[in-house]
Residue frames relative to the residue before (quaternion, step in Angstrom):
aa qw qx qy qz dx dy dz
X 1.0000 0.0000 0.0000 0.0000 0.00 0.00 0.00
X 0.6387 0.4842 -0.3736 0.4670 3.71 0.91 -0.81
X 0.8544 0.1503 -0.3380 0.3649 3.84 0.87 0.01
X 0.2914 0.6743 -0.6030 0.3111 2.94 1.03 1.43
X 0.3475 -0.7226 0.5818 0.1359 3.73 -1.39 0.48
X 0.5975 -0.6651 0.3443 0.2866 2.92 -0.83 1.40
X 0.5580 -0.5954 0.4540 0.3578 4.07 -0.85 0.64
X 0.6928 0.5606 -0.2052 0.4046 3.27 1.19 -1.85
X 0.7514 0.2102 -0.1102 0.6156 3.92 0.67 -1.37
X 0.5628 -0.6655 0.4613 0.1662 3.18 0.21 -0.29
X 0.5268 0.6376 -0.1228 0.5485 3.29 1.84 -0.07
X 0.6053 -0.5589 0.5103 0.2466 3.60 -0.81 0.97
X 0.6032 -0.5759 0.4483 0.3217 3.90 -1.37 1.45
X 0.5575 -0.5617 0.5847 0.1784 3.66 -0.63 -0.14
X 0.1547 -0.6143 0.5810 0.5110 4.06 -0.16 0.56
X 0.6576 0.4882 -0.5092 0.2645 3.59 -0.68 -0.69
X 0.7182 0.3931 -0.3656 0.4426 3.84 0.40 -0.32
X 0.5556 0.4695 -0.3725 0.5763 3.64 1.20 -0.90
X 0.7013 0.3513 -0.4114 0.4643 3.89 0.13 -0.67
X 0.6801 0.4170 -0.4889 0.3529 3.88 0.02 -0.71
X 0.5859 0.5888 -0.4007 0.3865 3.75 1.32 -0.55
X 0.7095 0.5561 -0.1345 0.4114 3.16 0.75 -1.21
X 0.2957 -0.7242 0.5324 0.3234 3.80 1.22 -0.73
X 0.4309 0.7293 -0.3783 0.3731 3.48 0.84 0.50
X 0.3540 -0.6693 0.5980 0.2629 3.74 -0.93 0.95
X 0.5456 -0.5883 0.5238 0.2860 3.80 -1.49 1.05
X 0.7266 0.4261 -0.2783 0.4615 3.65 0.80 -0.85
X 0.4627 0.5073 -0.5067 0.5214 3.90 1.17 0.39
X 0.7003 0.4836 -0.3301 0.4084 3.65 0.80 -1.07
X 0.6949 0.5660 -0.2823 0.3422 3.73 0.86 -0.80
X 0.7248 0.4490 -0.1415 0.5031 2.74 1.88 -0.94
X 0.5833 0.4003 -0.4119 0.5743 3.59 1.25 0.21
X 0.4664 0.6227 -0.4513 0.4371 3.76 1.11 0.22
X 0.5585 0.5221 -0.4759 0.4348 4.04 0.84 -1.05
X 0.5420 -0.5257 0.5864 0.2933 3.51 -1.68 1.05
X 0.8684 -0.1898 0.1216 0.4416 3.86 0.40 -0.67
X 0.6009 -0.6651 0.4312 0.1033 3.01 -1.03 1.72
X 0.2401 -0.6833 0.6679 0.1715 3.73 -0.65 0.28
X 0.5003 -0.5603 0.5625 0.3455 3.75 -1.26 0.34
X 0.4798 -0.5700 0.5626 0.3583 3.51 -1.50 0.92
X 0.0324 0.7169 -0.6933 0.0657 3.71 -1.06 0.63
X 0.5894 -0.5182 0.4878 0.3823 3.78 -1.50 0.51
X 0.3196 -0.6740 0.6275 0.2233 3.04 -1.60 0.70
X 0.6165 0.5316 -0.4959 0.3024 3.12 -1.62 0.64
X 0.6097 -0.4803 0.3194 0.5436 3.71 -0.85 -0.11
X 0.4573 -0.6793 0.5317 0.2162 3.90 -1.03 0.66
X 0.5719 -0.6574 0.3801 0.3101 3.42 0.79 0.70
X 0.7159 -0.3905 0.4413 0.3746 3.57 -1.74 -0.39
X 0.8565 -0.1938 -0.1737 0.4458 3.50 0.42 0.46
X 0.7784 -0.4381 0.2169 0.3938 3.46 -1.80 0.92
X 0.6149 -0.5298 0.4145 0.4116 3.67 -1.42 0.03
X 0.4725 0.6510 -0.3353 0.4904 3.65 1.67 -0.61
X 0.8684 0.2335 -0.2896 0.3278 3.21 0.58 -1.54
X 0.3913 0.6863 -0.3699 0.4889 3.71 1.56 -0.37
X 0.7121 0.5222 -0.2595 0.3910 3.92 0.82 -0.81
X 0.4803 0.6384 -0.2290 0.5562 3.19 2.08 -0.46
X 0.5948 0.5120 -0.2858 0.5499 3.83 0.39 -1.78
X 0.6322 0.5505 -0.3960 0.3747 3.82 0.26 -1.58
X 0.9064 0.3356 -0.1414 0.2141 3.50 0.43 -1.34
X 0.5684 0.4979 -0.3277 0.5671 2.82 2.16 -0.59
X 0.3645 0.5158 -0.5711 0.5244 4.25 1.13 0.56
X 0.6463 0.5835 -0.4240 0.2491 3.69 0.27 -1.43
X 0.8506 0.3167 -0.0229 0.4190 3.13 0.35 -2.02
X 0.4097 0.5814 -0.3950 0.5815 3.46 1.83 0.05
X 0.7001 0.2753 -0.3125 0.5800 4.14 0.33 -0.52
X 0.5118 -0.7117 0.4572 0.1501 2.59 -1.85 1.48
X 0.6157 0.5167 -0.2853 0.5221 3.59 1.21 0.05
X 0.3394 -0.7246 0.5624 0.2084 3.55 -1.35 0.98
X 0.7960 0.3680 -0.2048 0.4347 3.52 -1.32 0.27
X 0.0176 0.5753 -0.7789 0.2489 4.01 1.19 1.49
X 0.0631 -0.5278 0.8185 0.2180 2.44 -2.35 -0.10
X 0.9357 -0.1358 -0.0810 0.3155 3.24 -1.92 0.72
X 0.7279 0.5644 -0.1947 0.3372 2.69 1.05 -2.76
X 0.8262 0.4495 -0.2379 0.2422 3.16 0.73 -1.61
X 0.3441 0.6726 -0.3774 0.5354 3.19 1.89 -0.44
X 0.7867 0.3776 -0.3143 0.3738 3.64 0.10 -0.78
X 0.6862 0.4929 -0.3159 0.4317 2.77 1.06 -0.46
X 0.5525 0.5178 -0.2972 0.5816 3.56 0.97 -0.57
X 0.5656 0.5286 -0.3810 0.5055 4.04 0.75 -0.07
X 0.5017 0.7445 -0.0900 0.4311 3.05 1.27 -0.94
X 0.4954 0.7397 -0.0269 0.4546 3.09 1.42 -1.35
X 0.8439 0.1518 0.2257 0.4625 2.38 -0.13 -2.14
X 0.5128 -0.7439 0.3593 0.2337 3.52 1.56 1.15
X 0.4118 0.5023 -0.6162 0.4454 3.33 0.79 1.29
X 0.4055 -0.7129 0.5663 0.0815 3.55 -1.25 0.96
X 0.4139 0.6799 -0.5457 0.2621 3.80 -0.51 0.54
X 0.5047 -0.6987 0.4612 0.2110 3.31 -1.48 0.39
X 0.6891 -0.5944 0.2842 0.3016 3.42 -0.78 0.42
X 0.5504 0.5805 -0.2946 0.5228 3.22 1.30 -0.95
X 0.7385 0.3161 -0.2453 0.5428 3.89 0.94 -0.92
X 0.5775 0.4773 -0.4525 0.4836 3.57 0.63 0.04
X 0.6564 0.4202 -0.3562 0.5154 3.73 0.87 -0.49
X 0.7900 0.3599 -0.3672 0.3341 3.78 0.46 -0.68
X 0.7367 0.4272 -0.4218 0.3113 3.42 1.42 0.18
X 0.2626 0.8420 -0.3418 0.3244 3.16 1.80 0.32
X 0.6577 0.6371 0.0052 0.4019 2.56 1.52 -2.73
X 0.7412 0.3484 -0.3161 0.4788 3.55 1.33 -1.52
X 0.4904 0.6324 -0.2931 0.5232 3.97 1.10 -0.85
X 0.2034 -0.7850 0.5592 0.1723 3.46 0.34 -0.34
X 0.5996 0.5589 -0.4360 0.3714 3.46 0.43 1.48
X 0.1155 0.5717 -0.6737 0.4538 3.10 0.83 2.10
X 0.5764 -0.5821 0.5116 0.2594 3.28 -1.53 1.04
X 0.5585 -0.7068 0.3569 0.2472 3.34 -0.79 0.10
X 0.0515 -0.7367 0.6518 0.1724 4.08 0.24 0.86
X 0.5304 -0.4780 0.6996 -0.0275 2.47 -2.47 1.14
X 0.3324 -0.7755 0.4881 0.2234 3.69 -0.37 1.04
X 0.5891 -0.4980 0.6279 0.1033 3.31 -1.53 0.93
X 0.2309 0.6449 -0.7275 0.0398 2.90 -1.76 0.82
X 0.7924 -0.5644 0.1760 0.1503 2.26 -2.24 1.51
X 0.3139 -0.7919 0.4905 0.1837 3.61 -0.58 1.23
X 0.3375 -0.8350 0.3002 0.3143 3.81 -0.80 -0.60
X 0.6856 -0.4003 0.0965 0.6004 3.57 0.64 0.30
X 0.6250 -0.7286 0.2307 0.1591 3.16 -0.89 1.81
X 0.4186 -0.6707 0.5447 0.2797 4.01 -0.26 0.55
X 0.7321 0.3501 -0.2019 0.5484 3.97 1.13 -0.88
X 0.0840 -0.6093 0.7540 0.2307 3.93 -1.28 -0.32
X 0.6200 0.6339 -0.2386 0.3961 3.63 -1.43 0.36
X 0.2996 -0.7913 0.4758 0.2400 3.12 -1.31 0.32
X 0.5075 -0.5573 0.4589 0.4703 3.95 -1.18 -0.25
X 0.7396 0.6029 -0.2377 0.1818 2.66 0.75 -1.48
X 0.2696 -0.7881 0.5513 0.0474 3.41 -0.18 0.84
X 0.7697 -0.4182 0.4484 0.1776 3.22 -2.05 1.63
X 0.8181 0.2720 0.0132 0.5064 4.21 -0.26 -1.91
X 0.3800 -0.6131 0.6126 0.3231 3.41 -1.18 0.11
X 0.7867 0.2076 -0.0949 0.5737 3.71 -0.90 0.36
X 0.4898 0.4333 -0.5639 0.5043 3.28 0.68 1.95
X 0.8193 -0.0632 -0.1076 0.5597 3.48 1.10 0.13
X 0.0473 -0.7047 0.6972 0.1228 3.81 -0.63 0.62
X 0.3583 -0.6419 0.6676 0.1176 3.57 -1.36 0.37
X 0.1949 -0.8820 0.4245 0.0622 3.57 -0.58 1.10
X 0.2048 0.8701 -0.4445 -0.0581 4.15 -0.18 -0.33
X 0.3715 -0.6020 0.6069 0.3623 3.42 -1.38 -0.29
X 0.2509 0.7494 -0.5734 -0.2161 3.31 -1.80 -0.23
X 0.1464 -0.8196 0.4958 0.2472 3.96 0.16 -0.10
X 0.1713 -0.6506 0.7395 0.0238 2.68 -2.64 0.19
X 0.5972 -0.5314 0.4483 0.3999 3.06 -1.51 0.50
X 0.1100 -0.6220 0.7599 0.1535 3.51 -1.74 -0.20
X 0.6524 -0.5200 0.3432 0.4314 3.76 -1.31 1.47
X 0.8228 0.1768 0.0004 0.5400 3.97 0.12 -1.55
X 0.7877 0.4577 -0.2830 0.2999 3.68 0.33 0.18
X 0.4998 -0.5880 0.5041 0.3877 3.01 1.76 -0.05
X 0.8852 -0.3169 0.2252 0.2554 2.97 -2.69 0.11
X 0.0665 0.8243 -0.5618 -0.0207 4.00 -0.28 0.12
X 0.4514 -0.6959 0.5293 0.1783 3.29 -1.34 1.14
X 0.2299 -0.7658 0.5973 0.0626 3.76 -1.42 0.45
X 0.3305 0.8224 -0.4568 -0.0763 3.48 -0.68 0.65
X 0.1164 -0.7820 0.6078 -0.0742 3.64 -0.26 0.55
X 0.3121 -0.7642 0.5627 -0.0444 2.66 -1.75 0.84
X 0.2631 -0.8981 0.3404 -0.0911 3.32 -0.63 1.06
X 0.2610 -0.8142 0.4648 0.2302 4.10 0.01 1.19
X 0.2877 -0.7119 0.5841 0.2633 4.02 -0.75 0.68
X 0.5596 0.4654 -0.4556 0.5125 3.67 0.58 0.33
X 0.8747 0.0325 -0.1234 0.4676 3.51 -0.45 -1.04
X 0.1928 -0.8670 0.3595 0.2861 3.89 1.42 -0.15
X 0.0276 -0.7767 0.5375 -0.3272 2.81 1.38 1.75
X 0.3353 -0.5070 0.7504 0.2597 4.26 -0.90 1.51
X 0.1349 -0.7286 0.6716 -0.0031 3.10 -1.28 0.96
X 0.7526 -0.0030 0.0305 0.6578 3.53 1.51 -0.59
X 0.1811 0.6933 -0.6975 0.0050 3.78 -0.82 0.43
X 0.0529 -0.7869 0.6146 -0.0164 3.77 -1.33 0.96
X 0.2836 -0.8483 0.4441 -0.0526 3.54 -0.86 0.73
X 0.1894 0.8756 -0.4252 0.1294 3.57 0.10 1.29
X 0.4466 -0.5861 0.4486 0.5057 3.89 -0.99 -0.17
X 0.8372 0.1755 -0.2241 0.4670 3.95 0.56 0.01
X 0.4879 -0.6084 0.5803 0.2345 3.44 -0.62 1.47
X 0.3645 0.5868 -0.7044 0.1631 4.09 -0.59 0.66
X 0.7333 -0.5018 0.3103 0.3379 3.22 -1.88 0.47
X 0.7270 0.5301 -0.2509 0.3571 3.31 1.32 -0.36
X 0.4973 0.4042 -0.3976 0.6567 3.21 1.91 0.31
X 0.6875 0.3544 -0.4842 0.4089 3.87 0.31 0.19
X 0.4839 0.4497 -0.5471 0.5141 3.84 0.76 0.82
X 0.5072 0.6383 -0.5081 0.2776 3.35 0.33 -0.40
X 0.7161 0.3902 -0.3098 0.4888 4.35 0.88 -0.76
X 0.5157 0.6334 -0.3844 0.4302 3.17 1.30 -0.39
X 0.7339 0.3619 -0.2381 0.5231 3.51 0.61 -1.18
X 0.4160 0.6921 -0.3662 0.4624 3.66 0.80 -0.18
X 0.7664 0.3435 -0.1657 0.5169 3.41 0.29 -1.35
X 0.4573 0.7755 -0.3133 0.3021 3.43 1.14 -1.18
X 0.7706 0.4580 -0.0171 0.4429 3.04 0.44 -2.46
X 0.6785 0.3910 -0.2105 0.5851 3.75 1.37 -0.86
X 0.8672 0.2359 -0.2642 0.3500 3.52 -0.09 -0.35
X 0.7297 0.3715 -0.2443 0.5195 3.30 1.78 0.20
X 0.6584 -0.5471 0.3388 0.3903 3.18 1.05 0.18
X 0.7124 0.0664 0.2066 0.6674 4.03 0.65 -1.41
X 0.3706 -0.5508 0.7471 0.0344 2.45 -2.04 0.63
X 0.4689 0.6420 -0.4432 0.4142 3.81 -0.72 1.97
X 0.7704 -0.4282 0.2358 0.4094 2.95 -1.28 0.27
X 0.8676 -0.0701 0.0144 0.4921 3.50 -0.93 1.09
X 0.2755 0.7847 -0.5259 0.1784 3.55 0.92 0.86
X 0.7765 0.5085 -0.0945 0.3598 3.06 1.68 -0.79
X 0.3082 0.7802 -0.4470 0.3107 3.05 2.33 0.09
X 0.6723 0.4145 -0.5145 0.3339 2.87 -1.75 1.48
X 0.8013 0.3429 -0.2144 0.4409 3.40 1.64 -0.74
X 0.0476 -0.8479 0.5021 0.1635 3.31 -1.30 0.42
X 0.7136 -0.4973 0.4263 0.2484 2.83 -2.00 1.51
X 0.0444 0.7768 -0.6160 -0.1230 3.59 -1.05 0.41
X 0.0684 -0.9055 0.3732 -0.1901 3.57 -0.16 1.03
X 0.2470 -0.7386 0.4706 0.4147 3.88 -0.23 0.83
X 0.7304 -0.3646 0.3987 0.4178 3.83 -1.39 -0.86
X 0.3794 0.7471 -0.5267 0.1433 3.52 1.25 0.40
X 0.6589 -0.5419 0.2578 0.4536 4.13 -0.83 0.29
X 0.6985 0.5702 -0.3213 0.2894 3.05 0.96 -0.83
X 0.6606 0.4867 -0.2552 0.5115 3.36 1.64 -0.97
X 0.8003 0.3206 -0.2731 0.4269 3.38 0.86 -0.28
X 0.1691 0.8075 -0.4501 0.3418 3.42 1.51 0.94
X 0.4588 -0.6545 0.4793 0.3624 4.19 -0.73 0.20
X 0.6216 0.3625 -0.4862 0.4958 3.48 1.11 -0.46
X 0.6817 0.4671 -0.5073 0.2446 3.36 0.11 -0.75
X 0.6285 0.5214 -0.3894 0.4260 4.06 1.16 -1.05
X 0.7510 0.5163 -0.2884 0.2936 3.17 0.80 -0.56
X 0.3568 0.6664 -0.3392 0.5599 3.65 2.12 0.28
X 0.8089 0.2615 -0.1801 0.4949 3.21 0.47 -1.62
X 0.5488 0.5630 -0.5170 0.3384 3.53 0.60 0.12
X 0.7782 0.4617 -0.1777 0.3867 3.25 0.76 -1.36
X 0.6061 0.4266 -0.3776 0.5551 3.37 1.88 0.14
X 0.5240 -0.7477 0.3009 0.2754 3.47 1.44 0.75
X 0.4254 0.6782 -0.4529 0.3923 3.31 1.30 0.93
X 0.4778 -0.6793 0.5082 0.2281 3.92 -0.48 1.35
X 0.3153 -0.7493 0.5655 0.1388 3.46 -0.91 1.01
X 0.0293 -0.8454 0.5152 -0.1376 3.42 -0.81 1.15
X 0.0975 -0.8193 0.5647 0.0190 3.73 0.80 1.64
X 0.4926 -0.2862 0.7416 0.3541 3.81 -1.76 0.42
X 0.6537 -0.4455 0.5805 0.1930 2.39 -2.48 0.89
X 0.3465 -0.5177 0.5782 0.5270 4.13 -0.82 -0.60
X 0.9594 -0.0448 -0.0824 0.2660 2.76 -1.77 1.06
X 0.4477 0.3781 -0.5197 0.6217 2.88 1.33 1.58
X 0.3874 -0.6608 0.6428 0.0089 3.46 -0.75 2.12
X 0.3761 0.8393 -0.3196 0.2278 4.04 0.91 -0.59
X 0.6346 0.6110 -0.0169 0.4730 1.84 0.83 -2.73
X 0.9307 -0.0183 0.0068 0.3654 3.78 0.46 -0.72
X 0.0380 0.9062 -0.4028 0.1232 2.39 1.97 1.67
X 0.4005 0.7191 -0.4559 0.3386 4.14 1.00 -0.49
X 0.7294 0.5433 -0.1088 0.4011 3.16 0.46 -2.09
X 0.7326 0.5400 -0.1679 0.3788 3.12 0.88 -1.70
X 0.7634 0.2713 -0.2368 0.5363 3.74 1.27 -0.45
X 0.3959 0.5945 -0.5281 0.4592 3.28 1.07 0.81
X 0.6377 0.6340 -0.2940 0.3238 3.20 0.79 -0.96
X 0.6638 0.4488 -0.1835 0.5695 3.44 1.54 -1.22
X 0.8662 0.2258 -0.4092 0.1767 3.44 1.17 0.25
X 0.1295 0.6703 -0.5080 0.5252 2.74 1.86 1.11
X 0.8769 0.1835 -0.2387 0.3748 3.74 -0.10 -0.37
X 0.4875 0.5163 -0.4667 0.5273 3.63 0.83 0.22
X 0.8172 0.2397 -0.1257 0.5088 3.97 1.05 -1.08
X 0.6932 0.2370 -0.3203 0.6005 3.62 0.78 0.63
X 0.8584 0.3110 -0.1991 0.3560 3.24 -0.81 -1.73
X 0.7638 0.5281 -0.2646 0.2602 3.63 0.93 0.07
X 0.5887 0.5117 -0.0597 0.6229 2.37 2.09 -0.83
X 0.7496 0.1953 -0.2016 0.5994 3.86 1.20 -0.30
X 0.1807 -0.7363 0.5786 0.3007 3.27 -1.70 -0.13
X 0.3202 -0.7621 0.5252 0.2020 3.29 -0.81 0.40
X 0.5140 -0.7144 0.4358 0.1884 3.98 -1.23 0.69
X 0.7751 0.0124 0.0294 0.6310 3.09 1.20 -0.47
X 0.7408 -0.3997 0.3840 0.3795 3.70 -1.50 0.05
X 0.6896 0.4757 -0.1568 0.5231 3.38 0.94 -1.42
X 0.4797 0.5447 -0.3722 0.5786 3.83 1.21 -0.32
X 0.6223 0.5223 -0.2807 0.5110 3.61 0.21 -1.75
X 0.8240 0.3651 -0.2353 0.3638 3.60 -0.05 -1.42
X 0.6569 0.2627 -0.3655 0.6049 4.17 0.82 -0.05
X 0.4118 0.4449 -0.6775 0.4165 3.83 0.54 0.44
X 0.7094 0.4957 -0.3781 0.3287 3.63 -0.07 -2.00
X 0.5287 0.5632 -0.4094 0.4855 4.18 0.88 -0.89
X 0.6964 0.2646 -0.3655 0.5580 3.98 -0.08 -1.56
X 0.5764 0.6595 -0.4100 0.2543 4.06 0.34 -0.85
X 0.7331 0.4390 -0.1009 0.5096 3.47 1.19 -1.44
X 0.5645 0.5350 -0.2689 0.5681 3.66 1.42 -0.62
X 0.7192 0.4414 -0.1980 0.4988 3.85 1.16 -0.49
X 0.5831 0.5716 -0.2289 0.5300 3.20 1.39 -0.56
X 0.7116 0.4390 -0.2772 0.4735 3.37 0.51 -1.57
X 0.7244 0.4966 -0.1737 0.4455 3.83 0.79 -1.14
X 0.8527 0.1780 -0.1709 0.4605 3.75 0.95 -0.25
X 0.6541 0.4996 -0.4358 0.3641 3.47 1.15 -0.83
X 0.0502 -0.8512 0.4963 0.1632 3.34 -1.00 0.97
X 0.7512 -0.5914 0.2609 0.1338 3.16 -1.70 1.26
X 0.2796 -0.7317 0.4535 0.4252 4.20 0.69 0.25
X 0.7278 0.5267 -0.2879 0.3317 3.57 0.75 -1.58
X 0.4672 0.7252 -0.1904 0.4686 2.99 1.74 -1.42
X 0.4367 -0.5851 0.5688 0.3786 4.00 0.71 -0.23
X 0.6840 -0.4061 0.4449 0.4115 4.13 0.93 0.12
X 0.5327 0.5357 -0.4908 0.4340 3.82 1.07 -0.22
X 0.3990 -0.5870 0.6064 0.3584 3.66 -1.59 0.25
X 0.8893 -0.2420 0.2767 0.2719 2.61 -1.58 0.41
X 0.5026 0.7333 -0.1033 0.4461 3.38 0.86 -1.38
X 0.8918 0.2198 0.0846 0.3863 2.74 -0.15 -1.76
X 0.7292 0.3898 -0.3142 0.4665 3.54 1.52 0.39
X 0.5866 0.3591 -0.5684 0.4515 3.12 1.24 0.11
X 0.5492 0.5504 -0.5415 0.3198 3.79 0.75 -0.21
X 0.5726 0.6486 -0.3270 0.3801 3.64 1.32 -0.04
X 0.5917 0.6733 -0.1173 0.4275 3.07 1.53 -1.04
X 0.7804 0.2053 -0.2127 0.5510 3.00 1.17 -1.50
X 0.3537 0.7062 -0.4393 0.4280 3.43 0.61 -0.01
X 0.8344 0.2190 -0.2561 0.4361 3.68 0.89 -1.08
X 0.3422 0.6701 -0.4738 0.4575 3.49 1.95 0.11
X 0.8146 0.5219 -0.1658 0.1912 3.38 0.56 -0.85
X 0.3995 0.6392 -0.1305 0.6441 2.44 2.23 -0.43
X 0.8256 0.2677 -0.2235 0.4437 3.37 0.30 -0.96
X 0.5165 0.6849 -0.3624 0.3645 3.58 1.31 0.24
């Protein structure tokens, strides 16, 4: 129709009249008119090296970090590292095209929160967050795990490992941290901190309050059936198993229990922290105190 010529003038349709017939934008026609299309591609300068060779660095960070399931940020950051320069947005979209983003687990809809606020907490040693979780071992069967955890610098302050979850193996990270981040082990050495902790028996056992009392630490239970409440703990738990218990097995309890030790020594020293600026754990409360000291 667009090179047909009018009967009346004698003259070819006009795009505008052939498009307003048609229902058609003019700038679809102009643009299916170009002899040849160029791929879409990012603007701006493409940086110091190719997407090929940037797709390389990406993977030798992957299989170079001792933990499975980075995403982007921390990749960038680790690039970083290794004095390669690039931006996040392109570190995520070749991850995204390469297929080596970690894999998210959908979410579902919760319902109005039991808690307002945050855990996360300002000082190190003002609140650790405590839990259980278990696993199998090859010849011993089921084994319990507990460990303990700071909401400030989420430095593992304690993680312990037995064949029978009782209240007297879930002090065991408690006193751990205790002896390390306070110096001794006594009365009210620990006054100022508090224990966060869901409603499991063991934590809410009399021997166990009666440990942390007398080490002058302030009991502090989660709501029920708000996980929130001890949302710290609760995602430690997923990375202890995504980066150990899933990925190894262990032969016995006593196996299980000097893994979680090299586990927590690897963790504290490399996993790094987004909020944290990417530092581990480590390395921010040594930041922290560093500015206590300073300001003293």
């Amino acid at each position: 129709m667009s090179r047909t010529s009018s009967a009346f003038t004698g003259k070819p349709f006009g795009v505008a009249r052939v498009c307003r017939i048609w229902d058609m934008a003019r700038s679809t026609v102009y643009w299916r008119r170009q002899p040849s299309r160029m791929e879409p591609r990012r603007r701006g300068p493409c940086g110091f090296h190719t997407d090929a060779e940037l797709v390389e660095v990406i993977k030798g960070v992957l299989t170079e970090s001792p933990f499975t399931g980075e995403g982007y940020r921390k990749v960038w950051a680790m690039l970083r590292d290794k004095d390669v320069r690039t931006s996040k947005e392109r570190t995520l979209r070749l991850m995204r095209e390469n297929g080596l983003l970690a894999v998210k687990r959908p979410g579902r809809p919760h319902g109005p929160k039991a808690h307002n606020g945050t855990i996360r907490t300002e000082r190190v040693d003002e609140m650790w967050g405590t839990d259980m979780t278990t696993t199998m071992t090859l010849s011993e069967g089921n084994a319990s795990i507990f460990f303990a955890i700071d909401h400030c610098s989420l430095e593992l302050v304690g993680i312990h490992a037995a064949k029978r979850g009782t209240r007297l193996e879930a002090l065991e990270p408690i006193r751990q941290g205790v002896r390390r981040n306070f110096g001794a082990f006594g009365k009210d050495v620990a006054d100022g901190l508090t224990l966060r902790h869901d409603h499991g028996s063991q934590f809410i056992s009399e021997d166990f309050q009666r440990e942390i009392a007398f080490l002058g630490i302030k009991d502090s239970p989660s709501y029920v059936r708000e996980p929130q409440g001890n949302g710290i703990a609760e995602r430690f738990v997923r990375i202890l198993k995504e980066n150990l218990l899933w990925v190894r097995g262990f032969q016995t309890v006593e196996d299980l229990r000097q893994g979680l030790q090299s586990f927590k020594e690897t963790y504290t020293t490399r996993w790094r922290v987004g909020r944290h600026g990417y530092r581990t754990p480590e390395q921010y409360r040594e930041k922290l105190l560093s500015a206590m000291g300073k300001a003293a």
